[in-house]
C-alpha positions as CSV (number, residue, x, y, z in Angstrom):
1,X,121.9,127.9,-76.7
2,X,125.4,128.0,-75.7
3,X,125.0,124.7,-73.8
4,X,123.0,123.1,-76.5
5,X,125.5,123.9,-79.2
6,X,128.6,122.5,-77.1
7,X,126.6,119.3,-76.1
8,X,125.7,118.5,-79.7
9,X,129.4,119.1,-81.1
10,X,130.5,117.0,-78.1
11,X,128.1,114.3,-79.1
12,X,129.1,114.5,-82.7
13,X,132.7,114.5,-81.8
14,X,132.6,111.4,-79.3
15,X,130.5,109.4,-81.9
16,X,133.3,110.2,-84.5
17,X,136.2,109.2,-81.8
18,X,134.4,105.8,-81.1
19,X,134.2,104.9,-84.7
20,X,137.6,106.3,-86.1
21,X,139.8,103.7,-86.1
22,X,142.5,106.0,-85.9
23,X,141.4,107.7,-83.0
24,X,144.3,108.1,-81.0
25,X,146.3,109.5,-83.9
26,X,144.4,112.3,-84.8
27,X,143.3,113.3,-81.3
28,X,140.0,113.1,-81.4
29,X,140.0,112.1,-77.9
30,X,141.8,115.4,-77.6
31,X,138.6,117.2,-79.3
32,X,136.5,115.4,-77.3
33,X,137.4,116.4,-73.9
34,X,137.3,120.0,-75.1
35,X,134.0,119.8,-76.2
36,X,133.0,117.9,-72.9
37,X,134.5,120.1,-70.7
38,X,132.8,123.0,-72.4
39,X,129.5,121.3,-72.0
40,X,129.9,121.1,-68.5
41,X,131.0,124.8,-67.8
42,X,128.1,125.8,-69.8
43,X,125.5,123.4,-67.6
44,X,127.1,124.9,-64.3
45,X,125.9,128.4,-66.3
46,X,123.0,127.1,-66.7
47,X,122.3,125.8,-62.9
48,X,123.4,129.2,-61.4
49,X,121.4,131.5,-63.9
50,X,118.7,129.0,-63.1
51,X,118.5,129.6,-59.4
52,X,119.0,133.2,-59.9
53,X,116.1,134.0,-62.3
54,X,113.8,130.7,-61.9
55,X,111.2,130.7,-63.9
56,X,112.4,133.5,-66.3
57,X,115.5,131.5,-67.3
58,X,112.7,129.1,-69.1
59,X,111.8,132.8,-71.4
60,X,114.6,134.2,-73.0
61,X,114.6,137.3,-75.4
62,X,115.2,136.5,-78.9
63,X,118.0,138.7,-79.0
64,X,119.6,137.0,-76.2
65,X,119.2,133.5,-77.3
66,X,121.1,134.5,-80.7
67,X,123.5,136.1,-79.1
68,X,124.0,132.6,-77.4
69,X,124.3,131.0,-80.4
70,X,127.0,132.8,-81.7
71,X,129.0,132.4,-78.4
72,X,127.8,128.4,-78.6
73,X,129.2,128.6,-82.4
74,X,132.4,130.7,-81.2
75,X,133.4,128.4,-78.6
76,X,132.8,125.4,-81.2
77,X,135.2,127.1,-83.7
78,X,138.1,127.7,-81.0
79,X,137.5,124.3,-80.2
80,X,138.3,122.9,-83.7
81,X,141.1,125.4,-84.5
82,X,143.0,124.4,-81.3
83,X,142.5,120.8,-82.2
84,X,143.8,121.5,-85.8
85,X,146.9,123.5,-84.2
86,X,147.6,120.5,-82.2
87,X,147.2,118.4,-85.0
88,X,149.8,121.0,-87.1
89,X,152.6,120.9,-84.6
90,X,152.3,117.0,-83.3
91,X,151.9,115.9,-87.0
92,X,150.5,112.5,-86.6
93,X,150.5,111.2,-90.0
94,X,154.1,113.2,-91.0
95,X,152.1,114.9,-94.3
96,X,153.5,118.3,-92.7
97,X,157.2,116.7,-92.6
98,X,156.9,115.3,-95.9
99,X,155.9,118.5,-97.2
100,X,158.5,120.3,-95.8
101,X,161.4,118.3,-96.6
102,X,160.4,117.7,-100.7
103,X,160.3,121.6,-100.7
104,X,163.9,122.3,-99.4
């Protein structure tokens, strides 16, 4: 599950990057290559629990596939709040600035 949930936010996120024409100024790309590089961490998981349990890694327990999920969903979530903390300090669009400087 974990693997499943990072390849889908991943694809979701690269399909958002290609049609954002503003890609580079958010940092999408940025989002992207988190997600990506998740994805493949989780499939080398998956190959080595694979040749370690064989045909049981195809029968998880219940439990253990929704405690997958949640790790899947954690690791999604970090994702997006590192993205939006680079985002916060690089401040693409200056609405941070902007906000700052009409208060003082």
């Amino acid at each position: 599950m974990t693997l499943l949930t990072t390849v889908f936010a991943a694809i979701i996120s690269t399909i958002v990057w290609y049609r954002s024409a503003s890609r580079s100024e958010m940092r999408l790309g940025t989002l992207c290559l988190m997600y990506w590089g998740a994805s493949i961490m989780w499939s080398v998981d998956a190959i080595f629990e694979y040749a370690e349990l064989r045909a049981d890694y195809f029968a998880p327990a219940a439990a253990d596939m929704l405690n997958d999920l949640y790790l899947g969903l954690s690791v999604v979530a970090l994702g997006l709040l590192i993205w939006l903390l680079i985002l916060l300090v690089k401040d693409p669009k200056g609405v941070l600035r902007a906000a700052l400087l009409k208060k003082n």
